[in-house]
TILOZA-65042 format. One record per residue (C-alpha): x, y, z. Coordinates in steps of 0.1 Angstrom, whole numbers, padded with zeros to 4 digits, always signed. Layout:
<pts>
XYZ ...
</pts>
This chain:
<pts>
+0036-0422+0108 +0046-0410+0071 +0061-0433+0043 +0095-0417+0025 +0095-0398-0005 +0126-0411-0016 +0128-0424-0053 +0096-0407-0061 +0098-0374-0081 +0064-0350-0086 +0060-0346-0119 +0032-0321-0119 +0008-0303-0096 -0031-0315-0095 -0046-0289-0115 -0016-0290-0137 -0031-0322-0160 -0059-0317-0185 -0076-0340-0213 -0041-0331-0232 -0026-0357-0209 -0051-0385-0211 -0027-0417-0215 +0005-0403-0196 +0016-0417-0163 +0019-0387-0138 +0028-0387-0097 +0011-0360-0081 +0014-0350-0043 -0005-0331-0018 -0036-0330+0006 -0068-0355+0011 -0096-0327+0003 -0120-0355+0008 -0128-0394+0004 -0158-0409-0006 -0158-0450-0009 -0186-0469-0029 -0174-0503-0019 -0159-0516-0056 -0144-0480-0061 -0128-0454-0041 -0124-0416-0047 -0102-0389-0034 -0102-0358-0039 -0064-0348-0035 -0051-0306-0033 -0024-0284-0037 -0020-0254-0045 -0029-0255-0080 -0068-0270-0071 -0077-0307-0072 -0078-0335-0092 -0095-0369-0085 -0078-0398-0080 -0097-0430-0084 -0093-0466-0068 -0102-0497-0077 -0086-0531-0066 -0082-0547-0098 -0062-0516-0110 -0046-0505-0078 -0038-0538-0065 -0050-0555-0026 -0024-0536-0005 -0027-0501-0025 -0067-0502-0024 -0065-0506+0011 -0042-0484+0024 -0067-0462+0003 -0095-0469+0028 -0076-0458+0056 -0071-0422+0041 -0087-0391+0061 -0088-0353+0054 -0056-0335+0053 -0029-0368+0049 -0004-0363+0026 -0002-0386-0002 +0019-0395-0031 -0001-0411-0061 +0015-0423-0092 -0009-0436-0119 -0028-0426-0151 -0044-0397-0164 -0079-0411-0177 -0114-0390-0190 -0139-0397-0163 -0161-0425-0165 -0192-0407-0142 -0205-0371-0148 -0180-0340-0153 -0179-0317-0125 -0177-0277-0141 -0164-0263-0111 -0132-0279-0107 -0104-0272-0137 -0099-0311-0140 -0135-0319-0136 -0135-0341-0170 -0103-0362-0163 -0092-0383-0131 -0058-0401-0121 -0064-0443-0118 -0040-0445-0094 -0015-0478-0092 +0006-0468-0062 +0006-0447-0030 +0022-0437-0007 +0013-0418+0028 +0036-0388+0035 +0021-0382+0068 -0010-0383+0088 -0033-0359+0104 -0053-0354+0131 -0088-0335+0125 -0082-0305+0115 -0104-0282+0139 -0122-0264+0109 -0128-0272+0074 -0104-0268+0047 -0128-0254+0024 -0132-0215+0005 -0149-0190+0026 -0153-0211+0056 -0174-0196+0082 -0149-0204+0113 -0139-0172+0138 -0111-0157+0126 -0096-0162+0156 -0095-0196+0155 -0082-0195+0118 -0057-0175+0129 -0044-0194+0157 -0042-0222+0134 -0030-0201+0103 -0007-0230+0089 -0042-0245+0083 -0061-0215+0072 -0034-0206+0045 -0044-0242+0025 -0080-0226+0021 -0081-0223-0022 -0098-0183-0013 -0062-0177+0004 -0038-0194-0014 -0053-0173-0047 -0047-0144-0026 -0009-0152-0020 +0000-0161-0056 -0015-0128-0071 +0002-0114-0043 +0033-0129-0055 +0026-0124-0090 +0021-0087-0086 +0055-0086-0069 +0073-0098-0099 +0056-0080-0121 +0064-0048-0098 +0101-0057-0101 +0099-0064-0139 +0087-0034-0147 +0105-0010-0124 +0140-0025-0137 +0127-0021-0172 +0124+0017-0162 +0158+0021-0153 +0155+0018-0112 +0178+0000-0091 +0166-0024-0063 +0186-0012-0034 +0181-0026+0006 +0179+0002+0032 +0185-0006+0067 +0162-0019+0092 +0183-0011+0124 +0178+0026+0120 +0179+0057+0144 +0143+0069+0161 +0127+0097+0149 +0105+0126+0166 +0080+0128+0142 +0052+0109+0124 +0035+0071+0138 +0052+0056+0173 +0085+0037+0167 +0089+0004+0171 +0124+0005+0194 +0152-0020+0199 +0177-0023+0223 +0213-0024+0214 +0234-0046+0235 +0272-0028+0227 +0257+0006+0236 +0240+0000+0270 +0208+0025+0271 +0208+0030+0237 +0180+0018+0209 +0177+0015+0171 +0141+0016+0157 +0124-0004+0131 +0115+0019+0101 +0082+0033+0095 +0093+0039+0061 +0128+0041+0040 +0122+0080+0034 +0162+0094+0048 +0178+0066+0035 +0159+0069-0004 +0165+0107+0000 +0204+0102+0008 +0208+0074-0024 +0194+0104-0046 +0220+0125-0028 +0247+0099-0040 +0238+0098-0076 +0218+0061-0076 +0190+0083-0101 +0163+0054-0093 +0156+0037-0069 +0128+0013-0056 +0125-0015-0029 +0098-0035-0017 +0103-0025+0015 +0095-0039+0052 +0079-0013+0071 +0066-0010+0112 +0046+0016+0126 +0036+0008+0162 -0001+0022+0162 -0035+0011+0163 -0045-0011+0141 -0079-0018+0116 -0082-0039+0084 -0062-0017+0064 -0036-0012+0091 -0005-0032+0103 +0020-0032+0128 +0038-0044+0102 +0036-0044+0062 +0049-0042+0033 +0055-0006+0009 +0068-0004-0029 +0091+0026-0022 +0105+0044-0047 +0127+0075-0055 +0135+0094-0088 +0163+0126-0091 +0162+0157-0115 +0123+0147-0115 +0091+0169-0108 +0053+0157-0101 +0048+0151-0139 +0074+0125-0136 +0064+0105-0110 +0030+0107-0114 +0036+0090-0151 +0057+0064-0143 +0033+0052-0111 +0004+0055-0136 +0023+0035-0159 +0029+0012-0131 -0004+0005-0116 -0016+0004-0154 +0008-0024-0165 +0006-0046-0128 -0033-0044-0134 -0038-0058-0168 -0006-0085-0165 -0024-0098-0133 -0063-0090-0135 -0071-0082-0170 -0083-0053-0157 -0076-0025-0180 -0068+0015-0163 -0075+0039-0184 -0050+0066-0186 -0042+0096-0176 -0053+0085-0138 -0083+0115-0131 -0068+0145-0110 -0084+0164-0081 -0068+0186-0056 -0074+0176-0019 -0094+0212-0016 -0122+0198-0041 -0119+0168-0026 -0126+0174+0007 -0152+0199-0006 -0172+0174-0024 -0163+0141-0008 -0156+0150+0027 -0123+0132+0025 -0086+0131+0011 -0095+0097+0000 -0129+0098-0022 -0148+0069-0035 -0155+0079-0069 -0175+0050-0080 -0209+0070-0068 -0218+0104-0066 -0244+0117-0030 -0216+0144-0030 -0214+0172-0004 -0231+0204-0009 -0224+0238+0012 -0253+0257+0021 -0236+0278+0049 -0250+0311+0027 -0285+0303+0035 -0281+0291+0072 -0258+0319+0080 -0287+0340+0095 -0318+0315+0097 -0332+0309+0126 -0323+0274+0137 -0295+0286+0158 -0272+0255+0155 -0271+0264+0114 -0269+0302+0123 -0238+0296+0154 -0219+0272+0134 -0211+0294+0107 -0211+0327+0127 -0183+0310+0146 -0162+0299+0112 -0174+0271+0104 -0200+0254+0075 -0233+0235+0072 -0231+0217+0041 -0254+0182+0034 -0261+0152+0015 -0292+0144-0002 -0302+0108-0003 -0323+0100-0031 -0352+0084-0024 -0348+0077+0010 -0373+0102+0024 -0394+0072+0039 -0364+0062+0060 -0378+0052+0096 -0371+0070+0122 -0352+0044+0141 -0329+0043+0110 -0327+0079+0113 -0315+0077+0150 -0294+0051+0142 -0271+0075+0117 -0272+0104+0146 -0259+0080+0170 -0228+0070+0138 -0224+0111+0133 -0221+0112+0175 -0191+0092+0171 -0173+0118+0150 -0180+0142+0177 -0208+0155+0162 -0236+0168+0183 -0267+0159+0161 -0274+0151+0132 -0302+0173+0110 -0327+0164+0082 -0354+0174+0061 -0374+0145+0042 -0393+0157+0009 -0426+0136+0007 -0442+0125-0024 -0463+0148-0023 -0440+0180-0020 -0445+0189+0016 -0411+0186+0039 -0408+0165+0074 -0377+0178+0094 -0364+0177+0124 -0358+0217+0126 -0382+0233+0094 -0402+0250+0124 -0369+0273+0122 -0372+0282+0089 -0392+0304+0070 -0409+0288+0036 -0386+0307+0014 -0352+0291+0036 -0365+0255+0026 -0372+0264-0011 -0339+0274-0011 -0322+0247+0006 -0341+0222-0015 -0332+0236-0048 -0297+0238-0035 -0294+0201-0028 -0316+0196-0059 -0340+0178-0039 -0372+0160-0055 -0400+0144-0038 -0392+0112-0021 -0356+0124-0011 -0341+0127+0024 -0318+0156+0029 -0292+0150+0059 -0272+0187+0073 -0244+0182+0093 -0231+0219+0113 -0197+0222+0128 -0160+0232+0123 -0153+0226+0089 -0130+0197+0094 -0152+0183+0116 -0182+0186+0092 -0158+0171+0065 -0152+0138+0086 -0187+0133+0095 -0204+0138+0061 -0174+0120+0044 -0180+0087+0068 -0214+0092+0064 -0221+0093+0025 -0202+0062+0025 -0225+0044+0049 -0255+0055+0028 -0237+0044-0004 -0231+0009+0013 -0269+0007+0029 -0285+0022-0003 -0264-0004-0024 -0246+0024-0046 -0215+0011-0047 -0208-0009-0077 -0186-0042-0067 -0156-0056-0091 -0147-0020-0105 -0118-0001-0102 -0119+0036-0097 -0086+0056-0094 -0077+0091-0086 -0046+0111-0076 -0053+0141-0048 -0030+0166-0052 -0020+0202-0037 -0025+0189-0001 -0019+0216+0029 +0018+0214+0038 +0009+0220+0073 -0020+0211+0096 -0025+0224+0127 -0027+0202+0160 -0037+0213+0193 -0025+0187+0212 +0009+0199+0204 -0003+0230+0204 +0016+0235+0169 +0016+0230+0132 +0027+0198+0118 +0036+0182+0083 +0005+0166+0069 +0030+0147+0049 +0066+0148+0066 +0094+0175+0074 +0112+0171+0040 +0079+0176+0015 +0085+0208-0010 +0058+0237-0007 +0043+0250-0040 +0071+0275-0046 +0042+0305-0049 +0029+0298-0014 +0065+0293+0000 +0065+0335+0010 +0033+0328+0031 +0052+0304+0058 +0060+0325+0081 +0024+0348+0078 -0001+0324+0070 +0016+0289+0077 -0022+0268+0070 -0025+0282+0038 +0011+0269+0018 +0007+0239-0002 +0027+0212-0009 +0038+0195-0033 +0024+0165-0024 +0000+0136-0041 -0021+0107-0028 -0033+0080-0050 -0068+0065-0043 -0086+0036-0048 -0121+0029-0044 -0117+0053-0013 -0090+0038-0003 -0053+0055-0002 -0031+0034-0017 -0002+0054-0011 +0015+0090-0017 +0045+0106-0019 +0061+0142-0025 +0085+0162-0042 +0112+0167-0019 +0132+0199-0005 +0167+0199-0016 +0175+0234-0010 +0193+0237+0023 +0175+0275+0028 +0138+0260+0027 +0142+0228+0047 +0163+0244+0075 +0131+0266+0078 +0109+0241+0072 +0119+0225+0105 +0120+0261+0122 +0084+0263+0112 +0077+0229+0126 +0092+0237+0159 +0131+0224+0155 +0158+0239+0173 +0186+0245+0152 +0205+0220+0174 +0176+0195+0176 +0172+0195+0137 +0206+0182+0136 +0203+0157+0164 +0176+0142+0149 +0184+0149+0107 +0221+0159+0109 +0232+0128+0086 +0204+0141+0061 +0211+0179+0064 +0250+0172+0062 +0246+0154+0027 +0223+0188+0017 +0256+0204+0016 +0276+0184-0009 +0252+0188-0035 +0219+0176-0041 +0197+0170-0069 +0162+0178-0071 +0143+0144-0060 +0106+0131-0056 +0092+0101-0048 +0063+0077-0039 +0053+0047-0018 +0020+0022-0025 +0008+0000+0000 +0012-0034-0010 -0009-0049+0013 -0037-0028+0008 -0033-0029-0032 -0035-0067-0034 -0064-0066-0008 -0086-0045-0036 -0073-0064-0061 -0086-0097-0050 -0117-0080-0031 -0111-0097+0006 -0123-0072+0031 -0091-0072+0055 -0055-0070+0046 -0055-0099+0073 -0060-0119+0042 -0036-0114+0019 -0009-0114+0042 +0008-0150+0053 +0010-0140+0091 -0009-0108+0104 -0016-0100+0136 -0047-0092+0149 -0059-0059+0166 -0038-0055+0192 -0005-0061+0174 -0003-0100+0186 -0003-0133+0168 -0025-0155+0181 -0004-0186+0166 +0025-0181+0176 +0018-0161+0208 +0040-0133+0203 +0049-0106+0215 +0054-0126+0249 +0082-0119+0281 +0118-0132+0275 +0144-0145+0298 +0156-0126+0327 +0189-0134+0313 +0185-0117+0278 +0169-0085+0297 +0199-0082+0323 +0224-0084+0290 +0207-0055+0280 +0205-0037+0312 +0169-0036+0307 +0145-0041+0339 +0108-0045+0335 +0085-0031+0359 +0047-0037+0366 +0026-0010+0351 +0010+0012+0385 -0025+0003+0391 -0047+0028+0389 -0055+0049+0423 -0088+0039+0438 -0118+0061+0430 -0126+0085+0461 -0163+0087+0471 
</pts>
């Protein structure tokens, strides 16, 4: 049972008081962190969102029936206490923001009670997530979490304050929308007037910004709602969170500055943190060249290093194939890791055997000079030299070759340099490294559909002097496309757009589009393309993942009120889960059992 509120008013939060208020009366509110009673004197610890602040009982100040409802107190009740703001009488604790003042408190009441919670309300408690997350109304009083959600919020405001100030308009796109063929799974919903028909949930706001440049809106942003129904990690969501935005009679320069700008002022209102500016460039070719990835880490170096020259015609045939058949050997050197054990060592070739790669090569340079590898019997004496010099290789170093399809190489090397960065503790914690990758491949090729694709999407402007190679050499046009990265993380990316009816009609031809399909699937877009469109670009960052970097948790999970967990469920609240047979027959859906699986024939 709870007491009413009524005729009580808060008059600040807990950590809201300081020695500044010694002498004033204040009524603070919130949760019993903790109770510890001495007999003549009781304490509580009492939070909110703003931290904790003592409150102290004794039965001359407090009065009989106030000191004891005070004993009956237990984690997690609710309490109202109106008293005094005094210094403390027994030692100042440093860790807690009021840790030289406490409240003498004259009257309480109890909100409401509580049961035992079934974890500790503490910071970094060490309870399964799945059990924090079934009980997540709990979880999100943890101090770690609730620090989380402010900045989040705080970031959000200042996101809106400075876009406005910029001259964009926040504008709503809609979130009943019409499924498209290409790009992450749809999340589809039925539509009850038009039996057979769905909407889908939007993966991103991308027609809908394009078609408010086409009406003459100049700037726009939201902070939009986004679902994409794939597989999930920690940096992944089935649904999350995007600042979109969308400029007209703009090229890259433009929106690179203002996002630079952006991230610049969002960073040192919330952190401190100062970015320096201009944001370092680097196309996605150097990238992938040195880093092994479109994303690079930048706060270490280990970078990748091509030596398919010298293993084109050695005579360790899996160097010697690779590149005979198109493809690279290129390597990582490891300083000072030549003593690596060899279970160590098998423990990376089974992590490269995960990419798909077949093995995983090295040479170790002792101390002393002399070479240990796992294929040097190959090689002549003159082949090492060289590779060692290559790589720059000292004594003590351990030299790992990967030999494959390029891409393939790229992955494996790329995953791998940041496992040794991790394991060889190279990665500096509580800095902030940016980078923009630009000039990305317009295309990429996929065999499953046996066609190209658009790294980016359909409606991304080539680099006007590779535009002439579409049809010939469709792999090598780039686009005008940029990623910005994080700590080797993509934050988010964008493109300039086509708005020349010419290019994106064969755009889609290249991708495979009918003619009729195109406009089955993009009419609405393609029809606007005809009353006159500017020339538009534009961006989206990843909220989510943002504030997960800025406040260093290692999941988005935590920095988002509600996720769900790895296969697209919440465990609080159970969903997704059936629905009446009355709901389904409204709209003439049927639901039928998935077919087993046909018995294995001996």
């Amino acid at each position: 049972m709870g007491e009413s509120i009524r005729g009580l008013h808060r008059t600040c939060r807990c950590a809201e008081v300081s020695r500044e208020n010694v002498g004033q009366t204040v009524t603070v509110m919130g949760w019993v962190q903790k109770r510890r009673n001495l007999g003549s004197m009781i304490f509580i610890d009492l939070r909110d969102r703003s931290g904790i602040l003592q409150l102290v009982f004794d039965e001359e100040s407090a009065g009989e029936a106030v000191y004891k409802k005070a004993q009956t107190l237990r984690s997690e009740y609710v309490l109202a206490a109106t008293g005094q703001i005094e210094l403390r009488g027994g030692a100042v604790n440093e860790s807690l923001a009021t840790g030289d003042i406490e409240l003498r408190v004259r009257d309480l009441r109890v909100l409401s009670e509580s049961e035992v919670p079934p974890f500790p309300i503490e910071e970094n408690v060490a309870t399964r997530e799945e059990l924090r997350l079934k009980y997540r109304y709990l979880d999100l009083r943890r101090p770690d979490l609730q620090r989380n959600l402010i900045l989040r919020s705080r970031v959000t405001q200042e996101i809106r304050r400075f876009m406005t100030e910029e001259g964009f308009l926040e504008i709503e796109t809609p979130m009943l929308t019409k499924s498209t063929p290409e790009g992450a799974r749809d999340y589809l919903v039925p539509s009850r007037v038009h039996p057979g028909s769905f909407y889908a949930l939007p993966q991103s706001p991308q027609l809908f910004k394009q078609l408010l440049m086409c009406a003459g809106y100049d700037r726009y942003f939201q902070v939009a709602r986004c679902f994409r129904d794939e597989d999930l990690r920690a940096d992944r969501q089935p649904e999350f969170t995007q600042l979109d935005m969308e400029l007209s009679f703009v090229d890259i320069e433009d929106v690179l500055d203002v996002t630079e700008r952006l991230i610049a002022d969002v960073f040192e209102k919330t952190l401190g943190v100062k970015v320096p500016l201009p944001i370092r460039r680097m196309t996605w070719k150097e990238a992938m060249e040195r880093y092994g990835s479109d994303k690079p880490d930048l706060r270490f170096g280990m970078e990748l290093v091509d030596v398919s020259d010298i293993a084109k015609d050695c005579g360790f045939a899996v160097f010697s194939g690779a590149v005979q058949a198109g493809g690279a050997v290129r390597a990582l050197n490891a300083k000072g890791q030549a003593g690596m054990p060899r279970k160590h060592i098998d423990a990376l070739t089974d992590f490269v055997k995960g990419y798909g790669l077949k093995g995983l090569a090295y040479l170790a340079v002792l101390p002393d000079g002399s070479v240990k590898s796992s294929f040097a019997k190959f090689l002549g004496e003159e082949e090492i030299e060289a590779l060692k010099t290559r790589m720059g290789a000292e004594p003590g170093d351990m030299l790992f070759f990967a030999a494959d399809k390029s891409k393939l190489v790229y992955d494996v090397l790329g995953a791998l340099r940041l496992r040794l960065g991790a394991e060889m503790g190279l990665i500096p914690e509580n800095e902030f490294c940016f980078v923009w990758i630009t000039e990305f491949p317009l295309l990429e090729w996929s065999d499953e559909e046996n066609r190209f694709m658009a790294m980016h999407h359909p409606f991304t402007m080539p680099m006007e002097e590779d535009f002439p190679n579409i049809n010939s050499d469709p792999g090598s046009v780039r686009a005008k496309a940029y990623d910005i990265v994080l700590n080797g993380v993509e934050l988010g990316g964008g493109s300039v757009r086509i708005h020349m009816d010419d290019m994106q009609e064969k755009m889609l031809e290249v991708l495979g589009f009918t003619k009729e399909r195109a406009y089955e699937q993009f009419g609405f877009l393609l029809d606007a393309f005809r009353y006159g469109v500017p020339p538009h670009a534009g961006l989206a960052i990843g909220l989510d993942r943002m504030i997960m970097l800025m406040t260093g948790a290692d999941s988005i999970r935590d920095v988002i009120a509600f996720p769900k967990v790895k296969d697209a469920s919440c465990l609080m609240t159970a969903a997704p889960s059936p629905v009446d047979e009355a709901q389904l027959k409204e709209l003439g859906i049927g639901v039928t059992a998935a077919a087993e699986p046909a018995p294995e024939q001996n």
